[in-house]
N, C-alpha and C positions, 0 to 999 in steps of 0.2 A: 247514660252511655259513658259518659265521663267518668263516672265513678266505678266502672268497667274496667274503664283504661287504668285507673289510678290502680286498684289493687292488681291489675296483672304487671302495669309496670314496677312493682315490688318486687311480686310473689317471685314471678318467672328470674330475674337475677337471681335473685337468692335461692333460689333450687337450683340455677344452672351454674354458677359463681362463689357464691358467696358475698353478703356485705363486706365482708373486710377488704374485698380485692376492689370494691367500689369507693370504700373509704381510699383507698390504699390510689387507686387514679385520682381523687378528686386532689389529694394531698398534693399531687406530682402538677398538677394544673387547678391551682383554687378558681381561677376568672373563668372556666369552661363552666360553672356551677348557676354563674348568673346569666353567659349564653343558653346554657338552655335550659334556666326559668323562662327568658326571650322567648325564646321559639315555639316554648310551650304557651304561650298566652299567643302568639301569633294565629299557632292550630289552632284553638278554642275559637278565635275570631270565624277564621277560614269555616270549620266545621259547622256552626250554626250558619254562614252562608248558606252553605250546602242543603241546609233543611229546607230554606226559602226556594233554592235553585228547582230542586226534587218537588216540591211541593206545585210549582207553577209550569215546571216543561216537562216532567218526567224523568225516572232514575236513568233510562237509555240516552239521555238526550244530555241532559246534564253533567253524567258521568267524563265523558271526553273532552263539554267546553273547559270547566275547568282543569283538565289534564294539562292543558295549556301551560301550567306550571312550569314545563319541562325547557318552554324557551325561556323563561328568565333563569333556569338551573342551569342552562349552559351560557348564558350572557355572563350570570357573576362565578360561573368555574373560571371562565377566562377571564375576565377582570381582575376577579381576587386572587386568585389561586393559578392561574399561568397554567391554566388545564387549553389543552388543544395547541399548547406552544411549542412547536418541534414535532407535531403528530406529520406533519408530511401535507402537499396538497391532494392527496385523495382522500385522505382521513377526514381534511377542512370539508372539504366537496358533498362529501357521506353527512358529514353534520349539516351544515348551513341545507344540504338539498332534504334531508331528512324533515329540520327545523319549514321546509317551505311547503313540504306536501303534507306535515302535520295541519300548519295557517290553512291549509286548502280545507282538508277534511272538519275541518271547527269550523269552518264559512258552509259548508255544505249543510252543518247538524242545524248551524244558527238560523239559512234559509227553511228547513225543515219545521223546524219552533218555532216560526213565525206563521205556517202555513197551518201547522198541526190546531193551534190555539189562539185566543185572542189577540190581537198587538200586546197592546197593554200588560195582559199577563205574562205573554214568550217576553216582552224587553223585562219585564222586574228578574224573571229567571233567568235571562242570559245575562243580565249585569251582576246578577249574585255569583252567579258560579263564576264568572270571570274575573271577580273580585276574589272570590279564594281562590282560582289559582295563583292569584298574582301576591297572596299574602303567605300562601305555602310553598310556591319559588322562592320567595326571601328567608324565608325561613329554611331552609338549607345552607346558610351562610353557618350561622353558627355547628351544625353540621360539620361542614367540611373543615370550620378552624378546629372544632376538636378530634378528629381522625386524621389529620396532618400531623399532627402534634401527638400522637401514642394513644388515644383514648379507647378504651372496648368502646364500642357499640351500647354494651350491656348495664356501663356505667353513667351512660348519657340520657337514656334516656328516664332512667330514675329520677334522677331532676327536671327533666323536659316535664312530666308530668305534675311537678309540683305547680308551674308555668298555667298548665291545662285546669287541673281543678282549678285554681286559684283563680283564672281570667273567667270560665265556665261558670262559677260558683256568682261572679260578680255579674256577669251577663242575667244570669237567672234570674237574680235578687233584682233588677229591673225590669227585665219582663214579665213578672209576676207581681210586685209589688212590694216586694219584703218578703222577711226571714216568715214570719204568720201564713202570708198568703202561699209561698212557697213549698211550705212543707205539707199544706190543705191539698193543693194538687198532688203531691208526690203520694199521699196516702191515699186517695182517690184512684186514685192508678198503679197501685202493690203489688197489685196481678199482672200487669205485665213489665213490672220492671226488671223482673229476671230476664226479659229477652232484650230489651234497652243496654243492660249492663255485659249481657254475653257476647252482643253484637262490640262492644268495647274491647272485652275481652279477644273475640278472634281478630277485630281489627289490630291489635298491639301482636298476635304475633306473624301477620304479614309484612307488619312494618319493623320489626327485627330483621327480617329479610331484605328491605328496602334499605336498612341504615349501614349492613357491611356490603351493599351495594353501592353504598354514597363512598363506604371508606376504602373501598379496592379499585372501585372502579372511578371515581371522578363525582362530581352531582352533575358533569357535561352529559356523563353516559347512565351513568347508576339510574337518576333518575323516569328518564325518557324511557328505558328498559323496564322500569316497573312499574310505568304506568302503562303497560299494557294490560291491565286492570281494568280499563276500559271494555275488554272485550270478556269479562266476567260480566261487568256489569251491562253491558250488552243482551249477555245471555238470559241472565238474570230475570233482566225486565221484559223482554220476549217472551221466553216458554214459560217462566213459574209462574211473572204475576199479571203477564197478557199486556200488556203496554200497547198501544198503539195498534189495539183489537181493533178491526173495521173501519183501519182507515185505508185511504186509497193507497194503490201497489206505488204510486211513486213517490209517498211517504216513505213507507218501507226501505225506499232503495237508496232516497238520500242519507234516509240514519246510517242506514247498514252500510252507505257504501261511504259516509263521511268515517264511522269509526274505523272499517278497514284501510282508509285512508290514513287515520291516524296511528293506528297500529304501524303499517308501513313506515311511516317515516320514523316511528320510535327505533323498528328495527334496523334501516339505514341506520342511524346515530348510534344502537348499540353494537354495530359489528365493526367501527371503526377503534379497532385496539387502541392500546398505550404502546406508546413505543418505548425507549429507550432513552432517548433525546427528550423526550415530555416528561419522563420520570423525573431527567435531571433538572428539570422546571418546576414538577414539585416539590424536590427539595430544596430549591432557593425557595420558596414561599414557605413553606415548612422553619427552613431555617429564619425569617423575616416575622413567623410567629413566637419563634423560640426567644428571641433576642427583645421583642416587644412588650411577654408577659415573663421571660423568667425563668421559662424551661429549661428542665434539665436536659442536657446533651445525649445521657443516659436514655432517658424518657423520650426523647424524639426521636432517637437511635432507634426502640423496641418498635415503634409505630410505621418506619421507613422502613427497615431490616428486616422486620417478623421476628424479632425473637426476642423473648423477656426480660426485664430487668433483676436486678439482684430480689427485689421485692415480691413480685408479681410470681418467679419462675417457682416460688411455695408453692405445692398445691392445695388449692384453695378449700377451705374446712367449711362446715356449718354450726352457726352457733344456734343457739336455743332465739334469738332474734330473728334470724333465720328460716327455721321452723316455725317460730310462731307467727311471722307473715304468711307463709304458705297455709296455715291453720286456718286465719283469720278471716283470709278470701275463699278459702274452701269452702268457711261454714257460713260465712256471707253468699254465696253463691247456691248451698244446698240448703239454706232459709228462703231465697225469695222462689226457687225452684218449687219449695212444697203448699206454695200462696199462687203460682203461676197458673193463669191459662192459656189457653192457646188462642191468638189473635184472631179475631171475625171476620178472616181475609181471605178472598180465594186465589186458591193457586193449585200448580199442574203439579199431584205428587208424584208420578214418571219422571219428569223436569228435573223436581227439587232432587228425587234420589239420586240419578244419573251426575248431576252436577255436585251435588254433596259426594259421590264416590270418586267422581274425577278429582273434586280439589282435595280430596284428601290422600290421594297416589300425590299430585302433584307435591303437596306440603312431607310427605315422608320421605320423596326423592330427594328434593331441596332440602330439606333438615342432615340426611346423610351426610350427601355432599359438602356442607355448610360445615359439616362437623370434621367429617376426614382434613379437612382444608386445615381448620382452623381450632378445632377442639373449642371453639368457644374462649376461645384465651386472649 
């Protein structure tokens, strides 16, 4: 899956950007380079949590505890970054009461998982997935210091990913035994690595969505707003792949009614605007980062202001590096495609089609939008 993520986090800048314009941010902030290598070994941690969480309480059930993320994303927005400072006391109220009926609806799933499966099993699941929320809340930090600071979205997380193979790759080589026993497995399993790696793939670009969510809107609100993700994965694990088939109705009604719970309070926290007064709180912390690594005034100007630097305001070319990263995961992609099967798993094809055609109206609306906003610049 990682190695999913790694070729889309190339490909995709470079077809929508260009590297130069990625060299051309890293130049303006070198130290964003080794934040998010950080953050990118953070995720690798978090995400093999998530394997363990999945594996022992279910994709419905897991899905949301770890969503939990979204209270330490607004803890360190306002700690570090003076996000929520000057939003007014109904803005506070929307948050903190958002933050209180999210804790409810996670106490609700956690009582459910404990009812659904064994103690033993529900507690190793509910401490994994709560363990990556609480390692991918942190990991928003280096986030918000580089989109304070002028950075695309598009530039960051090409390095984040170096982070993710790199901590991923070391993970492996332990759970398996070595570089021999490791790559025995991956050949063993050739047929279905094209949909391990695709699933990487569509994960990176939801979370393009997520990251100028982090950078317009805060990681108090960006975040908590796009994990309402939960209620895909909700659906997900319901209709396609039957979750929680034949158990009693007031299973059913804790899940469904803790993730709706969660939902709720995301959206509390996400309608709580920026104000004006809070803006000018993130530009003292913006300026506080500027002054710490070096930045240019220029460069933290184009990130506060919206508008480009002498640099940047080119428009952006493709080189033959360029295209030949888009190449390189194309035909990585349509090699493991013609070795693929299809996984010996049932699920509801009515389900999958209906929801594969929603999320994809969804992903063409939000791409528009995204684009008229921002051209991607």
């Amino acid at each position: 899956m990682v190695a999913g993520v790694f070729l889309a986090r190339w490909s995709l800048p470079a077809l929508i950007r260009g590297t130069s314009q990625i060299r051309l941010d890293a130049r303006q902030a070198p130290h964003l380079i080794l934040w998010g290598v950080l953050a990118g070994c953070l995720w690798a941690v978090a995400n093999t949590l998530t394997i363990f969480s999945i594996r022992n309480i279910g994709l419905s059930i897991a899905f949301p505890i770890w969503n939990l993320n979204s209270l330490l994303g607004i803890f360190w927005g306002w700690l570090l970054f003076r996000e929520l400072r000057g939003s007014g006391n109904i803005r506070w109220l929307s948050v903190v009461g958002g933050a209180a009926v999210m804790f409810c609806g996670a106490t609700l799933l956690a009582v459910a998982s404990s009812a659904a499966t064994g103690s033993a099993t529900a507690a190793r699941g509910i401490i994994a997935a709560l363990s990556a929320g609480a390692l991918w809340g942190t990991m928003y930090i280096p986030y918000r210091k580089a989109y304070l600071t002028g950075m695309n979205p598009l530039s960051l997380v090409a390095f984040f990913t170096i982070g993710e193979l790199g901590m991923m790759l070391a993970l492996a080589l332990t759970e398996a035994g070595g570089v021999i026993a490791l790559w025995r497995q991956l050949v063993e399993a050739r047929d279905v690595l094209f949909w391990l790696m695709l699933g990487g793939f569509v994960w990176v670009i939801g979370d393009l969505f997520q990251q100028y969510a982090a950078k317009y809107l805060g990681i108090s609100r960006g975040i908590p707003l796009s994990n309402t993700n939960q209620l895909w994965g909700l659906l997900w694990g319901l209709f396609v792949f039957g979750e929680l088939h034949g158990m009693a109705a007031g299973h059913y009604m804790r899940v469904i009614g803790g993730s709706l719970l969660l939902a709720a309070g995301a959206g509390a926290i996400a309608v709580a605007s920026v104000t004006r007064a809070e803006h000018t709180q993130w530009r003292q912390a913006a300026e506080r980062e500027a002054t710490r690594y070096g930045i240019s005034q220029e460069f933290l100007n184009s990130g506060m202001q919206e508008r480009s630097t002498a640099d940047s305001a080119i428009s952006p070319s493709r080189s033959w590096i360029d295209w030949l990263l888009v190449a390189v995961a194309s035909g990585v992609f349509l090699y493991l495609a013609s070795i693929a099967r299809a996984p010996q798993i049932s699920f509801s094809w009515p389900a999958l089609l209906l929801l594969s055609l929603a999320l994809l109206a969804s992903l063409a609306a939000s791409a528009v939008v995204l684009f008229r906003a921002t051209r991607f610049q």
